[in-house]
C-alpha positions in Angstrom: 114.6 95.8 70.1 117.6 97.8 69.6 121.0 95.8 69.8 122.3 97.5 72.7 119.2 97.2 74.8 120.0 93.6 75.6 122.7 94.7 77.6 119.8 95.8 79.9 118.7 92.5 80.6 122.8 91.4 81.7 122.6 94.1 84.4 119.6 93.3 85.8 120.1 89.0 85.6 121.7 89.4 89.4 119.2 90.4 90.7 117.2 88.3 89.8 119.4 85.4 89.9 120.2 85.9 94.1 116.4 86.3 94.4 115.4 83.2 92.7 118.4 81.0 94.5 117.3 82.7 98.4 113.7 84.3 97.7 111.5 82.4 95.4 113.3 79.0 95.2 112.5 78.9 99.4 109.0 80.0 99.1 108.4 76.9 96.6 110.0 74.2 98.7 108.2 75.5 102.3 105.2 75.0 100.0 106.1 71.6 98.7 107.7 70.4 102.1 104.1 72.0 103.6 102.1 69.2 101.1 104.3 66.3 103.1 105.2 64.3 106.2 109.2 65.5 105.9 111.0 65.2 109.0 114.5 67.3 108.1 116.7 63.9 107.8 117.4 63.2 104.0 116.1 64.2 100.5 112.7 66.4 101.2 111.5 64.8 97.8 112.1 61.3 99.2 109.2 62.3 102.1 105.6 61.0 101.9 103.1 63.1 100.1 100.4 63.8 102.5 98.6 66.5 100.6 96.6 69.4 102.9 96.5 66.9 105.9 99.0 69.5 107.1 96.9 72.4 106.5 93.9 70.5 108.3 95.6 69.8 111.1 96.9 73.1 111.7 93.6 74.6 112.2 92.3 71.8 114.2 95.6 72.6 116.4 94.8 74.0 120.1 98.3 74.4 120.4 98.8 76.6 117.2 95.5 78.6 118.4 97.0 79.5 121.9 99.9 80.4 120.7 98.0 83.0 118.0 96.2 84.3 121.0 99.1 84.7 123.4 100.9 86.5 120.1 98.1 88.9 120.0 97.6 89.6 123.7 101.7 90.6 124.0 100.9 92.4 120.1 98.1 94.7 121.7 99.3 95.7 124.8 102.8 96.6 122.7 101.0 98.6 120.1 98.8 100.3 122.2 102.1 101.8 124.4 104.1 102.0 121.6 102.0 104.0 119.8 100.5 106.4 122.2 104.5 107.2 123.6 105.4 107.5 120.3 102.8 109.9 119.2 102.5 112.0 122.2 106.4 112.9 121.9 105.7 113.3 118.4 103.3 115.9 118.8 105.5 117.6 121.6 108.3 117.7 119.4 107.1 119.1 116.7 104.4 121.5 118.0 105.5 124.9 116.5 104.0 126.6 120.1 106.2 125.2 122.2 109.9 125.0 120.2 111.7 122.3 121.9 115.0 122.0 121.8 117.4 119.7 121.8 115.4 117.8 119.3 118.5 115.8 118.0 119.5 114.4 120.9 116.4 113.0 122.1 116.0 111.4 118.7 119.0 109.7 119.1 118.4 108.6 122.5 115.0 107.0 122.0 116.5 105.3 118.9 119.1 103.8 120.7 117.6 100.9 122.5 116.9 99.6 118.6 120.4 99.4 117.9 120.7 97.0 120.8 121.3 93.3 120.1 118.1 91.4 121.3 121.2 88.4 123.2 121.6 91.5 124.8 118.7 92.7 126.0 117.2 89.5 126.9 120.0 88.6 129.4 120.2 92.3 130.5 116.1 92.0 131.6 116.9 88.5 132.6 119.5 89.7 135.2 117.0 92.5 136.9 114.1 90.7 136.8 115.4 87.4 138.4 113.1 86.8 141.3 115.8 86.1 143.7 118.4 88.4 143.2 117.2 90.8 140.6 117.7 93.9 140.9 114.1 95.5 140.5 112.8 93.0 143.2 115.8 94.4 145.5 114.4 97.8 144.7 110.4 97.5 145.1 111.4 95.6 148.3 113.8 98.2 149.6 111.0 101.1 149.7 108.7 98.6 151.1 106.6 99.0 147.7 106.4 95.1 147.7 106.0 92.3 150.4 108.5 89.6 148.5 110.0 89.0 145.7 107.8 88.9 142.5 108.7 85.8 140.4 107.7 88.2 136.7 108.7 85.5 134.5 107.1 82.6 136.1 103.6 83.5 136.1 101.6 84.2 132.7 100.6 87.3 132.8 103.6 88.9 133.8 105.9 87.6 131.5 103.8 88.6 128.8 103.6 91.9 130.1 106.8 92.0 130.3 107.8 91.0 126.7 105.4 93.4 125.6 107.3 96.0 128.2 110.7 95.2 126.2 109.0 95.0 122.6 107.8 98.8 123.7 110.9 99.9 124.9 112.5 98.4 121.8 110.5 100.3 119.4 109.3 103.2 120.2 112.0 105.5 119.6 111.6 104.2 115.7 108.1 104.7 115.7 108.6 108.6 116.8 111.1 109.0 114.3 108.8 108.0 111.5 105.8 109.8 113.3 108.0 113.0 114.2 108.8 113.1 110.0 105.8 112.5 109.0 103.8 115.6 111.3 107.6 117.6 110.2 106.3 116.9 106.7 103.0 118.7 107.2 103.0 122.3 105.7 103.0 124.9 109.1 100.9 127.1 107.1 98.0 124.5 107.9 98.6 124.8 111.4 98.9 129.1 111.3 95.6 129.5 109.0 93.8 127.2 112.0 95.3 129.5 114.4 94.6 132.1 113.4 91.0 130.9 113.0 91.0 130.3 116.7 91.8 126.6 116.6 92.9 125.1 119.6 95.5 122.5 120.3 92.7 119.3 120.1 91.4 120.7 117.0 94.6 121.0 115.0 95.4 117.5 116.1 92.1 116.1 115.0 91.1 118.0 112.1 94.9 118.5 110.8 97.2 116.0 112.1 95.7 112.8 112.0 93.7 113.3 108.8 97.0 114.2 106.9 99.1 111.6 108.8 97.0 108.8 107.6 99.4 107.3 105.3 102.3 107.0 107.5 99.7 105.7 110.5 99.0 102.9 107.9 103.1 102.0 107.5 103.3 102.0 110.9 100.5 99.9 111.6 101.4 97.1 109.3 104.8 97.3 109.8 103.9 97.0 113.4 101.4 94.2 113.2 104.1 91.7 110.5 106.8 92.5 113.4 103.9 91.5 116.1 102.5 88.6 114.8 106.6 87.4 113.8 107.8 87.9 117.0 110.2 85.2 118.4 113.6 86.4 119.5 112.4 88.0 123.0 110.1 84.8 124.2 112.4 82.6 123.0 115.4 84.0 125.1 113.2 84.6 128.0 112.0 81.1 128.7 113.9 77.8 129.4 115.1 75.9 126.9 112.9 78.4 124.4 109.7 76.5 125.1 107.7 78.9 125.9 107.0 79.1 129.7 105.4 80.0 131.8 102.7 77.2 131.1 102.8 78.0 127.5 102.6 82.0 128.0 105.2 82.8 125.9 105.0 80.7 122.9 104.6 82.7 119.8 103.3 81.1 116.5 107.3 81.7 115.1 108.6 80.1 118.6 105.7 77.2 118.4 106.7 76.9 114.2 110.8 76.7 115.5 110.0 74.1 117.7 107.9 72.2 115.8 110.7 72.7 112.7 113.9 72.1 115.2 113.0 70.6 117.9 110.6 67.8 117.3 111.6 67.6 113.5 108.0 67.8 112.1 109.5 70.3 109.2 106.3 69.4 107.3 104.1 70.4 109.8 105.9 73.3 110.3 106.1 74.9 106.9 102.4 74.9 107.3 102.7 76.7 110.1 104.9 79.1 108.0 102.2 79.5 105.3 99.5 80.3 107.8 101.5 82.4 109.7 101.5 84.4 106.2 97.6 84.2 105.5 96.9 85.4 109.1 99.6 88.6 108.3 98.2 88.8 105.3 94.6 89.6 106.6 95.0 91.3 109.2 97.3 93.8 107.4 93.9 94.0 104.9 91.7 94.3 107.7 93.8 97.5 109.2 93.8 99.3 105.4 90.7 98.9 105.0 89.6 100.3 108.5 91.9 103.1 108.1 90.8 104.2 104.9 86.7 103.0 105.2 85.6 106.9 104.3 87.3 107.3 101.1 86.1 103.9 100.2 83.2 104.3 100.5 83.3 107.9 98.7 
């Protein structure tokens, strides 16, 4: 090793000092506090070591399981709009036929509602879809489209519909800007030689589009799903006292792992929570790689 290559290792020590002190070094203790009975009031080394009692209870836990399959019921509907919006404006916008204009502006527009704070958002949706005085009950009752009001975030199925509404509405201006790059990234000449083969506009999406837009599908997808399955803020902000009602509707696995952490003080049990919150990403995320790429595996 040369003398001056040391210096090397100076510039690069912060780095991996900051990450050690707020990446790794919290990793390491949600595992340890995970292996005991710590509460969150003094020293977590001074808690009982309870080993993977924590782990067993957690998928023994009906609670935990409902709130997995209320995460994935607000997760599907969400992806499903999200994506098909996002990819049908994608297409529109950059279909070389049609030349729309005014691409810039839309883009911004759509991306807009991401740069709103989620405080925000939650009490603007709170304020118009109060069932008494909200402002879309006042309207659906005005044009007689609706007997009385609709209580939407006191019954289960509509406030889940309706977190998923917001999560869409969020996100799906970000999703067509990654989508609208990724098709903008495809060479036109693809798209003139299938024309001038006779292809027609189904064909050059399916043989062309999606075929070539594979890997940014699969970004989108994961990205999509660890924001899905983490998703807190919205629920959280929606129902009382962030417990998660309607009778339970709402609570996420991160809301049901906060409250378990902050509100009844099992920080034990909750780093578990934390750690299989991880596993379940962490296979699902496999499970949509490997269904998106299947062919060439199997090549």
């Amino acid at each position: 090793m040369k003398k001056y290559d040391r210096f090397g290792y100076l510039f690069i020590a912060p780095f991996f000092i900051v990450f050690s002190i707020f990446g790794l070094y919290p990793i390491l203790l949600t595992f340890f506090m995970s292996l005991t009975n710590y509460k969150g009031i003094g020293s977590v080394y001074a808690a009982d070591f309870v080993g993977l009692s924590q782990y067993i209870r957690l998928v023994q836990d009906d609670y935990f399981l409902q709130a997995f399959v209320n995460t994935l019921k607000i997760w599907d509907v969400n992806i499903i709009a999200q994506l098909t919006i996002a990819f049908i404006l994608a297409v529109i916008f950059s279909d070389i036929r049609l030349k729309m204009k005014g691409k810039n502006f839309f883009r911004a527009v759509f991306y807009l509602p991401n740069l709103i704070t989620l405080s925000s958002v939650a009490l603007l949706f709170l304020f118009i879809l109060d069932w008494q005085h909200g402002s879309l009950n006042m309207y659906l009752l005005r044009y007689g489209i609706i007997d009385k009001p609709v209580n939407w975030l006191g019954q289960p199925m509509t406030a889940q519909l309706t977190v998923s509404f917001i999560q869409t509405w969020l996100w799906f201006g970000h999703t067509f800007i990654i989508l609208f790059a990724g098709i903008q990234g495809i060479s036109h000449e693809y798209y003139e030689a299938a024309m001038v083969d006779g292809a027609n506009r189904r064909q050059l999406f399916f043989n062309i589009t999606i075929p070539l837009l594979k890997p940014i599908l699969l970004y989108v997808a994961i990205t999509s799903l660890i924001g899905g399955l983490q998703l807190f803020e919205i629920p959280f902000l929606l129902s009382p006292n962030g417990l998660g009602a309607p009778e339970g509707s709402l609570v996420t696995m991160v809301l049901y792992l906060y409250n378990q952490a902050f509100k009844y003080k099992n920080v034990g049990y909750a780093s578990a929570v934390a750690y299989g919150l991880f596993f379940i990403i962490l296979a699902f995320s496999l499970a949509v790689y490997r269904s998106m790429f299947k062919e060439e595996q199997e090549d």
